[in-house]
C-alpha positions as CSV (number, residue, x, y, z in Angstrom):
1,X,52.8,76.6,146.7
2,X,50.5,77.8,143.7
3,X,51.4,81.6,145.0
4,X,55.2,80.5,144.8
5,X,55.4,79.3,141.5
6,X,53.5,82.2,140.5
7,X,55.8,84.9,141.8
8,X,58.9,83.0,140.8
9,X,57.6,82.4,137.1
10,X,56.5,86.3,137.3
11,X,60.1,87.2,138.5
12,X,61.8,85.3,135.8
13,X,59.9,87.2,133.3
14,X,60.6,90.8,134.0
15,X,64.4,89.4,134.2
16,X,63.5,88.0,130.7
17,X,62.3,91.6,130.0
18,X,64.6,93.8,131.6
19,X,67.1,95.3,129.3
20,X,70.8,93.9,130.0
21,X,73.1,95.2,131.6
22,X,77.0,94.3,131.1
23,X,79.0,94.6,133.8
24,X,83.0,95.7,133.4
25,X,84.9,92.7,134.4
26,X,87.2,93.5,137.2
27,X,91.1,92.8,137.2
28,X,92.3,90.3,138.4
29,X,94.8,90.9,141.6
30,X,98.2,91.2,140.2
31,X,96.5,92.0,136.6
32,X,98.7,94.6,135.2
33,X,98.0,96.5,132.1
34,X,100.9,97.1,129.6
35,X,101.2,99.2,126.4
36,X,103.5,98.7,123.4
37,X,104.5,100.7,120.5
38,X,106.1,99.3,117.9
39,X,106.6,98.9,114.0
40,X,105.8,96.2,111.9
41,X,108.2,95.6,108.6
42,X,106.8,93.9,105.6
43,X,109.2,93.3,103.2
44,X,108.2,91.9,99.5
45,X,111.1,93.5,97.5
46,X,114.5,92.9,97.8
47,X,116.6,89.9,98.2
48,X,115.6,88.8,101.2
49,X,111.6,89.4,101.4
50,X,109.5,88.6,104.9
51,X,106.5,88.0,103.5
52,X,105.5,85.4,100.4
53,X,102.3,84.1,99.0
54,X,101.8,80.5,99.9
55,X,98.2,80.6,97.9
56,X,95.6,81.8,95.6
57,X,91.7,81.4,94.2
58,X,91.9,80.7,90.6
59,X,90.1,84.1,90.7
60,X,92.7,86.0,92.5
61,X,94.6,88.0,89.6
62,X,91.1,88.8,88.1
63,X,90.5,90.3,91.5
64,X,90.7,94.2,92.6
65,X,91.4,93.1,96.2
66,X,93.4,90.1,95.5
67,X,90.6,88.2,97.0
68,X,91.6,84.9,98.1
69,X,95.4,85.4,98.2
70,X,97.1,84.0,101.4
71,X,100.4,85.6,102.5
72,X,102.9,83.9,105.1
73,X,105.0,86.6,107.2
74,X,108.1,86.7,109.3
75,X,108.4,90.6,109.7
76,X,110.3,92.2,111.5
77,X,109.5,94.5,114.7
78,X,111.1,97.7,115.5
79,X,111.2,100.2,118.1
80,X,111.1,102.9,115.6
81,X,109.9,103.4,111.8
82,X,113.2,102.8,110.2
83,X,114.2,99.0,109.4
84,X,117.8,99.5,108.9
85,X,118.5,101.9,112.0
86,X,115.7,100.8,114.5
87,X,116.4,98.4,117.7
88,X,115.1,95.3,116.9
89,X,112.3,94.0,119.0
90,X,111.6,90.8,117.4
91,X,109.2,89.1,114.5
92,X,105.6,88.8,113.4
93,X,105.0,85.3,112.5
94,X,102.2,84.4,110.8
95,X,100.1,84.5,108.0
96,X,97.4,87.1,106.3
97,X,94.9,86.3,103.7
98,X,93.0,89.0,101.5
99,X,89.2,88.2,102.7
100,X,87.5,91.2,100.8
101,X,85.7,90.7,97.8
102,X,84.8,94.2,97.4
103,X,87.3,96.1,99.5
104,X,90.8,95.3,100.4
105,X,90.7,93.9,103.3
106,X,93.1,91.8,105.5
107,X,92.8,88.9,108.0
108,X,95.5,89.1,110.0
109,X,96.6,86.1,112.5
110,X,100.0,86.3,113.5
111,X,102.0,86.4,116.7
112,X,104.3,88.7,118.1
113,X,107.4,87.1,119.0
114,X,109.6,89.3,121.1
115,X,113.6,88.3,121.2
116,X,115.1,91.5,122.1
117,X,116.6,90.6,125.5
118,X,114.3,93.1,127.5
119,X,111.7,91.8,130.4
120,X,109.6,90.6,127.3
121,X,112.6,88.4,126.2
122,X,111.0,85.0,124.6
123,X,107.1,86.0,125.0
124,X,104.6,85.8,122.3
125,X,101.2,87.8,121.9
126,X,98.7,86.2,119.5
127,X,97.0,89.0,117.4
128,X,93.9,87.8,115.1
129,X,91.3,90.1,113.2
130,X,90.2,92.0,110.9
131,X,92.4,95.2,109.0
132,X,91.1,97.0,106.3
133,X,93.4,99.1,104.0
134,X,90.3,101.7,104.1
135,X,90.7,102.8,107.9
136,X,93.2,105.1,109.1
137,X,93.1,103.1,112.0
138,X,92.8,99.5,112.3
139,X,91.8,97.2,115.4
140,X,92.5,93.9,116.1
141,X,92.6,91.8,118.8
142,X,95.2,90.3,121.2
143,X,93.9,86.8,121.7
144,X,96.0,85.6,123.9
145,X,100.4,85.2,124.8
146,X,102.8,83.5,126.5
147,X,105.4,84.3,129.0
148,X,104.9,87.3,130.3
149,X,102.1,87.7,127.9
150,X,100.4,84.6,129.7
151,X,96.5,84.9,129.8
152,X,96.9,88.1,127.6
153,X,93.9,89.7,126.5
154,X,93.2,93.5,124.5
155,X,93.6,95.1,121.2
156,X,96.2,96.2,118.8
157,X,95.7,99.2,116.7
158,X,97.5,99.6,113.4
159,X,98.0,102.9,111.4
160,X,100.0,102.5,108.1
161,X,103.3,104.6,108.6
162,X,104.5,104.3,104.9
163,X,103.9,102.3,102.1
164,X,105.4,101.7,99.0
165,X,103.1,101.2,96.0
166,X,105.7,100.8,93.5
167,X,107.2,97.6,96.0
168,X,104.8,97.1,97.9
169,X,106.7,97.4,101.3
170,X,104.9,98.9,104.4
171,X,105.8,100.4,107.6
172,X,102.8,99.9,110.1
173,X,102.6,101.3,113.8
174,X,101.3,99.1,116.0
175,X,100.4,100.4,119.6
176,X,99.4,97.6,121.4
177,X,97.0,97.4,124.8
178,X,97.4,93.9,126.8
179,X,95.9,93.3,130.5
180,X,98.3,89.9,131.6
């Protein structure tokens, strides 16, 4: 019995020191993989603007980054990068708040909402993380969805297509990875 305990307690401990190793999880039967690319319209100028500021720190303005600002969207989602010629895939609803003291820097939580009348017709993906204005490219991930989008999980990656300094409109491409 004392020989037992011994060799089981000595076991446990090389586990305890053997260096991890992660295994890939495997897909599910019936898990498919899908990608999306698509553009991301937010629109602060103009008459009818997708995106307004819903709060601030009393330090905000005194701020380089606009630290503490929070910013509710309802953006559109195109197939291509123009907003007035593009089909219309449906909205980003949400809201994005300026986290970085020292660098601008976004986080984003917002869902997709795609209305467009193809197979993803009335499905959501949830997309929450970090995007900072100093990457080219910028990755968040897809934390879930519905519909189609049920049990989503991946990443989104965001590249700025255009943006307008002067307005402050911006174009982003989004090419999205879900497994579902």
């Amino acid at each position: 019995m004392a020989t037992t305990a011994a060799l089981l307690l000595a076991l446990l401990a090389l586990a305890a020191a053997s260096p991890a190793t992660q295994a890939t999880p495997s897909a599910a039967p019936g898990e498919k993989t899908t990608h999306i690319k698509l553009y991301w319209h937010d629109v602060v100028s103009g008459p009818s603007p997708t995106v307004v500021q819903v709060a601030r720190a009393t330090t905000t303005s005194a701020s380089k980054t606009g630290f503490g600002a929070v910013m509710v969207i309802d953006d559109p989602l195109t197939e291509g990068p123009e907003l007035n010629s593009s089909r219309l895939l449906g909205r980003a609803q949400g809201t994005y708040m300026s986290a970085g003291k020292d660098e601008v820097s976004l986080l984003m939580n917002m869902n997709f909402v795609f209305t467009d009348g193809s197979r993803y017709n009335g499905s959501t993906l949830a997309i929450m993380g970090r995007n900072a204005d100093s990457s080219a490219v910028r990755e968040m991930a897809v934390v879930g969805g519905t519909g189609v989008f049920r049990w989503a999980r991946g990443y989104a990656q965001a590249r700025t297509n255009t943006l307008d300094h002067k307005t402050g409109d911006a174009t982003v491409e989004y090419n999205v990875f879900i497994k579902h």
